[in-house]
N, C-alpha and C positions, 0 to 999 in steps of 0.2 A: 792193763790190770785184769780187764774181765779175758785174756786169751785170746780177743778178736781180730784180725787185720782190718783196717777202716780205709774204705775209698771214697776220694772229697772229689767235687764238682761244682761246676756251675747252677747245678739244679738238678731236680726230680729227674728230667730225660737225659739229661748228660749220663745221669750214676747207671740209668738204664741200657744206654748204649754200650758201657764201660762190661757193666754186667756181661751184657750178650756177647760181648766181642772176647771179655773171658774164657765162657762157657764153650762157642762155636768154635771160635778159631786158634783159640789158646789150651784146647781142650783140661781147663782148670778145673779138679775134682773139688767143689767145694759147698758149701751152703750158704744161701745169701738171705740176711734179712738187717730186721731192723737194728742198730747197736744196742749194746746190752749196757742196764744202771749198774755203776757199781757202788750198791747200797752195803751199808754198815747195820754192826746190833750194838747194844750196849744196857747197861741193867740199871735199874732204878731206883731197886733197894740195896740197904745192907745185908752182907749174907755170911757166915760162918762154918765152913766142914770141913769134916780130915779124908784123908784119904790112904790108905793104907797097902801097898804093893807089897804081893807076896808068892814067889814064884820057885820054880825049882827050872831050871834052865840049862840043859846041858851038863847036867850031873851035879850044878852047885846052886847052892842058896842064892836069891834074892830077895833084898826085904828094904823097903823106901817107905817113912810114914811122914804124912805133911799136917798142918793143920794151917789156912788158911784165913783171912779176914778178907772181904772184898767191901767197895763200896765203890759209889759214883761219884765221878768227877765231873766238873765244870765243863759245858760242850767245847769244845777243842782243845781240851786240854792234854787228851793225848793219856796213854799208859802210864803208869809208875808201878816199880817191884821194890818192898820194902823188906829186911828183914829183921822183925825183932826181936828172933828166937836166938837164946845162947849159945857159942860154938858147942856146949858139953849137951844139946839136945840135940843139933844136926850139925855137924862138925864142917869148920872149914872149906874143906877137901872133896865136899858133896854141893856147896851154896851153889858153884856154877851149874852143877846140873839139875838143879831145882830151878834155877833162872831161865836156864833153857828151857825148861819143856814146862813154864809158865809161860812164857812168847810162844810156843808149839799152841798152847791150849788157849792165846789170846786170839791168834789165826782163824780160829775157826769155833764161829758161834752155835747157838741149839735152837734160833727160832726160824734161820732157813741157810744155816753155813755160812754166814757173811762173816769178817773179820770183826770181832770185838773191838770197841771205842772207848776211850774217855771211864775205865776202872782204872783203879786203885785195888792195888793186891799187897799185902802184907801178910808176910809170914810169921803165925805166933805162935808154931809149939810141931810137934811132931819127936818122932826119935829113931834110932838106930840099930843097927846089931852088931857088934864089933867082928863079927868073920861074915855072916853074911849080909851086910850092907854095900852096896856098888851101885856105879853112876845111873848104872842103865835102872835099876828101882826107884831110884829119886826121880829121872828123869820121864820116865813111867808114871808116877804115881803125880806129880805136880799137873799134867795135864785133865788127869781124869778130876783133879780136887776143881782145876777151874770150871769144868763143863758140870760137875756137881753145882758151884756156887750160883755159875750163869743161871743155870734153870730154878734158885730157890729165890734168884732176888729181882723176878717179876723184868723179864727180859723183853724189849722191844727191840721193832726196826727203823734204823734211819736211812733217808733220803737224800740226796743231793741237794740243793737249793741252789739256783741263778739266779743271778744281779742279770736283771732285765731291762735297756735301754731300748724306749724306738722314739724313734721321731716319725710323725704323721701328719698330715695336713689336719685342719680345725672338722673340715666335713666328715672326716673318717673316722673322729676320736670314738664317737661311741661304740659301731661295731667292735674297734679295736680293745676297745678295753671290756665289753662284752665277752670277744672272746677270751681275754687275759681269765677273769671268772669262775670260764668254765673250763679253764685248766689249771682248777684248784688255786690261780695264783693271790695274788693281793698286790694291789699298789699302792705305791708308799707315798709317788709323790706324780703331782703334774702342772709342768713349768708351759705358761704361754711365751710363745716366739711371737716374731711379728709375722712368721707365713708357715708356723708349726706350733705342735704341742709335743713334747717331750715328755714320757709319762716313764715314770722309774718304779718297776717292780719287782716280785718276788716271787720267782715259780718255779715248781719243781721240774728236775731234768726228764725225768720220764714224760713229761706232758709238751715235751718241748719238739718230740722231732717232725719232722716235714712242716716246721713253723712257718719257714721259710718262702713254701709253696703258699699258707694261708694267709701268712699277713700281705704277702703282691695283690691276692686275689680282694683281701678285705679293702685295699687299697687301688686297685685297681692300677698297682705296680710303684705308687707313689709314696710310700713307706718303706720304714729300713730297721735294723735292729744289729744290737752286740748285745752279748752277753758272758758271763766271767761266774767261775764257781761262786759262794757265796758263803753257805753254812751247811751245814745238817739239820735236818729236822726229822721229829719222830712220823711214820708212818700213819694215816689214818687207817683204825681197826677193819674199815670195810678195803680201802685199798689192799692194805695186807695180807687179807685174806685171799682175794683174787690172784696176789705174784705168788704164797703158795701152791694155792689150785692148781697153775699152768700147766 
C-alpha cells in the first residue's frame, strides 16, 4: 500500500547484511530505511457544499453541479455513497460519474493525503444543463465537493493500532511494560503463568519497529512477542504535527 518492497530477517544484522549485499554486489539502485505507516484521515463533523464545474473544453461546454451532505461513521465502518437527489435534478445517465469521482475524492484526504475513512456521503441536490452537461463535469466537480466537505468538517489523522502479545519472565515484567509506556501504548491486560506473565496490549504501529531488537535486550533474549492489526485511532495533535513537518 505505501509503494514500498519490504525485506524480512532474522534480525537487525541479517536485514544489514541483506542490505549491503544488494547495494555492492547486486548493484540495486535503491533507498533503504525504515517501512512506512499507512495512516488514514477521516472527519468528525457534519459538513454541507456544492460544488459547481464549469469548463469550456475543446470547443464545447462543460457544466457538473453537486450538492453534497457528509457526515461520520462508526470507526470501521468503512465508506457509504448515498443518493437522495431526484433523477429530474441530476439525471440517471450521470449517478455513475458522480460516484466515481466521489471514490476519486475519498482516495485522497486534505490533512496529509492519506485515503479518507469511515464518511458517509449523500447526495442532496445539484443540477444540470440539458446540452452542456457530461460525465467528465460531474465527475470533476464530485471530487472537488469532497475535498471542500473534508476540510469544513474538522478533519483528523488516524493511526494503525496493534494487538500486542508477549510473554516475559516475572523479573523482566517491569522494564517491559515500562517500555510499552513509552511507546504511547496501553495495556489492557496481565495474565500470571506459572514461569511467565503474558501482558496484552495496545500500541501504535509506528512505535513498533526494531521492537524486536529491544524487547531481546530488555529481556536479556528471554522474551517473545506477536502482534495483528487491531483498530484505528485518532493521531495525537503533537504526534501529528511532527509526520507533517518531515
Amino acid at each position: 500500500e505505501t509503494g514500498q518492497t519490504l525485506i524480512k530477517g532474522m534480525g537487525e544484522l541479517h536485514l544489514e547484511i541483506i542490505k549491503d549485499r544488494m547495494f555492492r554486489e547486486f548493484k540495486v539502485q535503491a533507498n533503504a530505511g525504515k517501512p512506512m505507516v499507512a495512516y488514514r484521515e477521516t472527519i468528525t463533523e457534519p459538513a454541507k457544499v456544492e460544488n459547481i464545474f464549469q469548463r469550456e473544453i475543446g470547443g464545447r461546454g462543460h457544466f457538473g453541479h453537486v450538492v453534497i451532505e457528509t457526515t461520520p461513521a462508526a470507526r470501521g465502518a468503512g465508506n457509504s455513497i448515498e443518493f437522495s437527489v431526484s433523477p429530474n435534478v441530476i439525471p440517471n445517465e450521470f449517478r455513475a460519474s458522480v460516484e466515481e469521482g466521489l471514490h476519486d475524492g475519498l482516495m485522497t484526504g486534505v490533512v496529509g493525503n492519506y485515503a479518507l475513512v469511515d464518511v458517509c456521503v449523500n447526495v442532496i441536490g445539484g443540477s444540470f444543463h440539458p446540452v452542456d452537461s457530461t460525465d467528465v463535469a460531474f465527475r470533476s466537480a464530485s471530487p472537488m465537493a469532497i475535498r471542500q466537505a473534508a476540510q469544513a468538517a474538522s478533519p483528523v489523522m488516524l493511526e494503525p493500532i496493534m494487538k500486542l502479545e508477549i510473554i516475559t519472565p516475572e523479573e523482566h515484567l517491569g522494564e517491559v511494560l515500562g517500555d510499552i509506556n513509552g511507546r504511547r501504548g496501553r495495556v489492557k491486560e496481565i495474565e500470571a503463568r506459572e514461569v511467565a506473565q503474558i501482558i496484552h496490549a495496545e500500541v501504535p504501529l509506528a512505535e513498533l519497529f526494531g521492537y524486536a531488537t529491544t524487547l531481546r535486550s530488555l529481556s536479556r533474549g528471554r522474551a517473545s512477542y506477536t502482534m495483528e492489526p487491531c483498530k484505528f485511532e485518532i493521531v495525537p495533535e503533537t504526534v501529528k504535527e511532527s509526520l507533517l513537518n518531515r
